[in-house]
N, C-alpha and C positions, 0 to 999 in steps of 0.2 A: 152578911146576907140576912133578911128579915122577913120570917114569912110572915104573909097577907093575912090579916084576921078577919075583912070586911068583903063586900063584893064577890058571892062565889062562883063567879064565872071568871075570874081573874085570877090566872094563873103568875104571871110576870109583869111585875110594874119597877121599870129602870126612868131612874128618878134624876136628873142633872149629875149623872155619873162620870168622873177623870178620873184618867190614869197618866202617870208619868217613868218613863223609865230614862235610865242613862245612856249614854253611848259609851262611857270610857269603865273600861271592867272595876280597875283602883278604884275611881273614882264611886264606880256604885257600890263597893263593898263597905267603903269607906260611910258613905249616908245609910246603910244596910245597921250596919253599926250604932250610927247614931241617932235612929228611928227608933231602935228597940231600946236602946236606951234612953228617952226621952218618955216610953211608950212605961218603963219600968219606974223612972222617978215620978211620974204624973204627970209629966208637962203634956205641953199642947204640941201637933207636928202641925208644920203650915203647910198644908197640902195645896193650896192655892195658888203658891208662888213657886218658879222653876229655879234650880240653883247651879250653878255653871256643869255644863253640859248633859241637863238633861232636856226631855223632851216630851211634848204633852204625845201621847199615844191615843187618848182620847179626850176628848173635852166637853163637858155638858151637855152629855147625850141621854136622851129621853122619850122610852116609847110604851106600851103599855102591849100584852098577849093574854086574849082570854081563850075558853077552854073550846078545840077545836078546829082553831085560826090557825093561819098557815104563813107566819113572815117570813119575808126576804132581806137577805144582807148582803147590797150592793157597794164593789167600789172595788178600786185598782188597787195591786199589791200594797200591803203598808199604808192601809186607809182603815185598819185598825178593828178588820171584821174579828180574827178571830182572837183578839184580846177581850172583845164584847163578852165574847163567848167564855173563854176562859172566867173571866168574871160573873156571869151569870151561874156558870157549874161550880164557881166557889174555888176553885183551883186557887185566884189571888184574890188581895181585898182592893176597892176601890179607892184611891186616893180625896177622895171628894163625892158626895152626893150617896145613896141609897138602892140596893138590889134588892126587890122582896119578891120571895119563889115561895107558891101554895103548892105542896103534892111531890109525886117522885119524879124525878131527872134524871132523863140518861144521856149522856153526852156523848155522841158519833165523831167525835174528834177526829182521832187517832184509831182507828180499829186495830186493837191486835198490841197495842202500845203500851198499858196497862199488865202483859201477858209474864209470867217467870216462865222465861227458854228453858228452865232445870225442870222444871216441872211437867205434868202430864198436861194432855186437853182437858181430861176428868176433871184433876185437881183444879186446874185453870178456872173452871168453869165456876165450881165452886166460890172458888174466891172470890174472881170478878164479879157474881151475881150476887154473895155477900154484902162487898162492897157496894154495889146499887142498892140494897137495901132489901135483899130477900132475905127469911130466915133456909134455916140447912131443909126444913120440911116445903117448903114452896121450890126450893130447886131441886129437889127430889123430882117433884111432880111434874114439873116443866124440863128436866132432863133429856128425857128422850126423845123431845120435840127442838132444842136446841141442835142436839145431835143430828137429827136427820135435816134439818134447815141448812147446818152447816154442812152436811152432806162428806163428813170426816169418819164415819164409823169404823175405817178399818184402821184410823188411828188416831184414835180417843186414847189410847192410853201409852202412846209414846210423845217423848217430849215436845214441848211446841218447838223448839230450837230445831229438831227434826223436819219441822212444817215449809212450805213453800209462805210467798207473803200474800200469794192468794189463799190459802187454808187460812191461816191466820187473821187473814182479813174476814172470809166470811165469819167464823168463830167470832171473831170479835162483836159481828153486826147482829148474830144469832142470839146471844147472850146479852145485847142492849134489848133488841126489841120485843125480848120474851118475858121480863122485868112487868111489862103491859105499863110502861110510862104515862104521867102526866103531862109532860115533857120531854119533847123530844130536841136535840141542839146537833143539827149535821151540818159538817163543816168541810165539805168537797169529798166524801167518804165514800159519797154512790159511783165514782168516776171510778174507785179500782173495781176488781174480779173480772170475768166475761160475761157475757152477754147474757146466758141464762140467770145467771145470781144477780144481775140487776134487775133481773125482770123479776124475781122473788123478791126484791128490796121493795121492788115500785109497789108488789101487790101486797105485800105485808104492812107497808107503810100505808096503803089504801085503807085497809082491816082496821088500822091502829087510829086512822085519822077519824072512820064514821065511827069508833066508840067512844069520842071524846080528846085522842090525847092531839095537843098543840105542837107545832114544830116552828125551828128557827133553823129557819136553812141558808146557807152562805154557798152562792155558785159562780161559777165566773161565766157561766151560762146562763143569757138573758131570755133565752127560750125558756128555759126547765123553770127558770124564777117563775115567769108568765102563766106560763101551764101550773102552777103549785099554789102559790102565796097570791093571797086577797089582796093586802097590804105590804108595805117593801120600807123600809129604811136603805138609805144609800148615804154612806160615809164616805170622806176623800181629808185622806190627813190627820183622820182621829176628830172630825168636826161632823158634826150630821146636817149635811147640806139639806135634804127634804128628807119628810115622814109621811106615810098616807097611802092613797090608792095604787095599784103596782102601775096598774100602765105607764100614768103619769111619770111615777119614780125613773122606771126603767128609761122611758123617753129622755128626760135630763139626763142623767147618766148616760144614755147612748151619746148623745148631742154632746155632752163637755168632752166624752172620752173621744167623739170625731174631729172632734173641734181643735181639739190637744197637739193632736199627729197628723194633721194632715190640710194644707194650706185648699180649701175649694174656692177660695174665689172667682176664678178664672174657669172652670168648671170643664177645660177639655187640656186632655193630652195630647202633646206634638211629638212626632218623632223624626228622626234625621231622613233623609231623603237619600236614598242609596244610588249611585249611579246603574244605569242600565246590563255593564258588564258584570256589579254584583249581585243584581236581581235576582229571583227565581221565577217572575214573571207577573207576579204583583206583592206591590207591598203597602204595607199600611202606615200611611201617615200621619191619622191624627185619626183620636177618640173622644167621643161627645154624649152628652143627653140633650135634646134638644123638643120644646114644645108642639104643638103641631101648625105653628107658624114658621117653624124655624130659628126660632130664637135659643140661645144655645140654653141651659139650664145650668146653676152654679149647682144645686142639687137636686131631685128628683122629688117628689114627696109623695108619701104613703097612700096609695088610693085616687092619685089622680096620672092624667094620661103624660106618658113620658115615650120617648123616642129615642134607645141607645144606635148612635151613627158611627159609625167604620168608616170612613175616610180612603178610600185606596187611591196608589196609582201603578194602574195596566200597561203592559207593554206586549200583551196579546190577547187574543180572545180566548177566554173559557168558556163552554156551555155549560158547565154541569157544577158549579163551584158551592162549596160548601164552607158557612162560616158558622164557628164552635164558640160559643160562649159557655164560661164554669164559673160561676161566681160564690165567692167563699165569705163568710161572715167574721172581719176578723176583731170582735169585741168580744165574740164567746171564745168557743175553743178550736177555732180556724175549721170549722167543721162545714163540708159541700154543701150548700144551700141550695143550687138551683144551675141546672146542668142544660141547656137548647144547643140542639142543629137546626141547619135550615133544611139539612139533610134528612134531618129524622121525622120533619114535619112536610116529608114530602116537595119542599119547595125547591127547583133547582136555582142556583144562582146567572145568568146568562151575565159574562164579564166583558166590556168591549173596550179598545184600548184608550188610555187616558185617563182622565182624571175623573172618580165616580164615588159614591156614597151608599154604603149599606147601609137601611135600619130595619133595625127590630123594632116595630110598633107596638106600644105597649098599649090598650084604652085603659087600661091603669096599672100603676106598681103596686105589684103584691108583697114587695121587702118590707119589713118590718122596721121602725126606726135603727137609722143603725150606720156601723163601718163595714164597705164592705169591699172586695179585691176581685176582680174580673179578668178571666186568664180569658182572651180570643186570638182566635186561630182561622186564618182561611186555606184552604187547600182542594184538592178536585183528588177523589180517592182515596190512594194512599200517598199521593204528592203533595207536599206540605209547599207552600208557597211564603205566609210569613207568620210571625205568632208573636202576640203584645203579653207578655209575661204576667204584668199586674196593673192593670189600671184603678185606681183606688179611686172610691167617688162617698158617698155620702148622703143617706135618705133621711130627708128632713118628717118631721111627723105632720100630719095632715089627721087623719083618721087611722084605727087600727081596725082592719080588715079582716084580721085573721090571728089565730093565738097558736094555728098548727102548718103544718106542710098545706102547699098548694100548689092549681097548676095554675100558671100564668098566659092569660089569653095573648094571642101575638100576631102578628103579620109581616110579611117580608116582603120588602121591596127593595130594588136594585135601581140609583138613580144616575144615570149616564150625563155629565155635564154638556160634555162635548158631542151627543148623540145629534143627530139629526130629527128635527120634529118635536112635536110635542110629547110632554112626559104623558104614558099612558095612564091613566088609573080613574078608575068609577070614582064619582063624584059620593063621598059617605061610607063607603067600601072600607073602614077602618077596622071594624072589629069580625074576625073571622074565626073560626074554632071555637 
């Protein structure tokens, strides 16, 4: 690692940096061996080239953080985020290419991971902050503000082994961010404690960010990236597929990760058709996005008008019928995204027997590019009639709309195939609420 001499707004400049490590344990102790001794008689190590079974973990990755800036590090397990990381905190050296860090570094890894169980919080604290590079008079002084951050006072002075892995963790996070880094490197670390400790994480990480210091955050939440980091790296395999503006970043990465797992071509789900004696009185046969000609949609896109269709078929009439849509975002952390009734918006269903079509009118989709799984449900009260467990679909990027929660404008209609008459509806009548 090389700190920066020139530019002093540049904090981190990673320069065509590889890493390689082995799969076979013999086998890497064995090159472990003969590294250091190559490294002791003078020779050269060819870090360039792979030698039976090892594997590049990264490969000429390169991005630049100046003082401030807030990046993201995207990408599926084992796409080499927190090797980045380890190698920027200096933990390992890079096989190949240059890490140069201006100022102090505290690494959000592992909270709590650094800690001796034998030892007290007190002494803990000491050390750890030691180690970040305070001397014993600046943790003096910042002492009693760790303490109370971490919210542990009645046991600061028994052992951490004694501690729960929430104590621990907050201690941990108390004692980085009180160092007043130039660098900050979090690596999934705000996901542990409850609810209130992250909400002092968010806002102390706020404090930390308008005095200067820079972060490199790793989330498998493509919200919290959005809402955070300017700019985003997204790795896949230890290769850095894009570098640059986040939206952008996140968009590919949403799109390769949709594109991975989940065949849209065809864009609607069919379901088996149940005979009448095992009915509950309607069932749902098939699930769609469809434009407002009718044409069915292979996927949806961000910011224009889409039409999710429910498919049923009746075998009586319902007046009062209610269909539940829950749909879950599963690229982040499967977390509820976006919950309608038709129930709740007031709208009753009127069901008549035969073959009929619900939609939900969208005059545009407010999901964000992305993977996402849709639990629907129809039923009249508390009588469940049928329920499509997961329909998985796919929002293609068009415009981003939105970087936070929203409500999504909608309208219900209920379309009778077999009804007599013409279908009623105002002519333009699309967007209501």
């Amino acid at each position: 690692m090389i700190n920066i001499k020139d530019d002093s707004e540049l904090l981190i400049s990673v320069e065509e940096v590889s890493k390689k490590f082995c799969r076979n344990l013999k086998r890497s102790l064995l090159y472990g061996v003969q590294d250091i001794c190559t490294e002791l008689t003078g020779g050269s190590r060819n870090g360039n080239s792979l030698r039976p079974k090892e594997f590049w973990a990264l490969k000429d990755v390169s991005f630049q953080l100046r003082r401030g800036e807030a990046l993201g590090l995207v990408g599926a397990n084992g796409a080499g985020k927190s090797t980045l990381l380890r190698i920027i905190s200096g933990l390992i050296n890079p096989d190949t290419g240059t890490v140069k860090v201006r100022g102090r570094l505290a690494p959000l890894i592992a909270l709590g991971a650094g800690f001796n169980p034998v030892l007290t919080g007190r002494e803990n604290i000491y050390a750890n902050m030691s180690i970040l590079g305070l001397s014993t008079k600046e943790i003096e002084k910042r002492f009693a503000d760790v303490v109370d951050f971490a919210g542990i006072e009645d046991a600061i002075d028994a052992p951490v082994q004694t501690y729960s892995s929430g104590m621990a963790a907050r201690l941990g996070f108390a004692c980085a961010v009180h160092i007043e880094p130039d660098i900050l490197l979090i690596d999934e670390v705000l996901a542990v404690g409850d609810i209130n400790f992250r909400v002092k994480c968010y806002q102390r990480l706020a404090k930390l960010r308008e005095a200067g210091t820079a972060f490199v955050l790793v989330s498998h939440n493509p919200h919290v990236v959005l809402n955070v980091c300017e700019n985003s790296v997204y790795l896949a395999k230890g290769e850095l597929i894009k570098y640059g503006e986040t939206e952008a970043v996140i968009r590919q990465y949403e799109e390769d990760l949709s594109l991975a797992g989940v065949d849209t071509s065809l864009g609607m789900m069919f379901l088996p058709e149940k005979p009448e004696s095992e009915s509950l009185g309607i069932d749902i046969v098939s699930v769609c996005f469809k434009d407002e000609h009718g044409n069915i949609l292979a996927a949806p896109r961000c910011g224009e008008l889409a039409y999710l269709c429910v498919e049923c078929k009746a075998y009586k009439q319902v007046d009062h019928a209610n269909l539940g849509i829950s749909i879950t975002a599963l690229s982040g952390q499967n977390e509820r995204i976006l919950y309608i009734t038709s129930a709740s918006d007031h709208e009753p269903l009127q069901i008549l027997p035969g073959r009929l079509e619900i939609q939900m009118q969208m005059p545009y989709c407010c999901l964000l590019p992305g993977l996402y799984s849709a639990k629907i449900y129809i039923k009249e009260g508390v009588c469940s009639f049928d329920i499509v467990e997961s329909f998985r679909f796919m929002v293609k990027a068009s415009k981003i709309t939105s970087r936070s929660l929203f409500y999504q404008p909608r309208k219900w209609e209920v379309i009778n195939h077999k009804a007599e008459g013409k279908r009623q509806r105002e002519e333009g009548n699309i967007y209501q609420g």
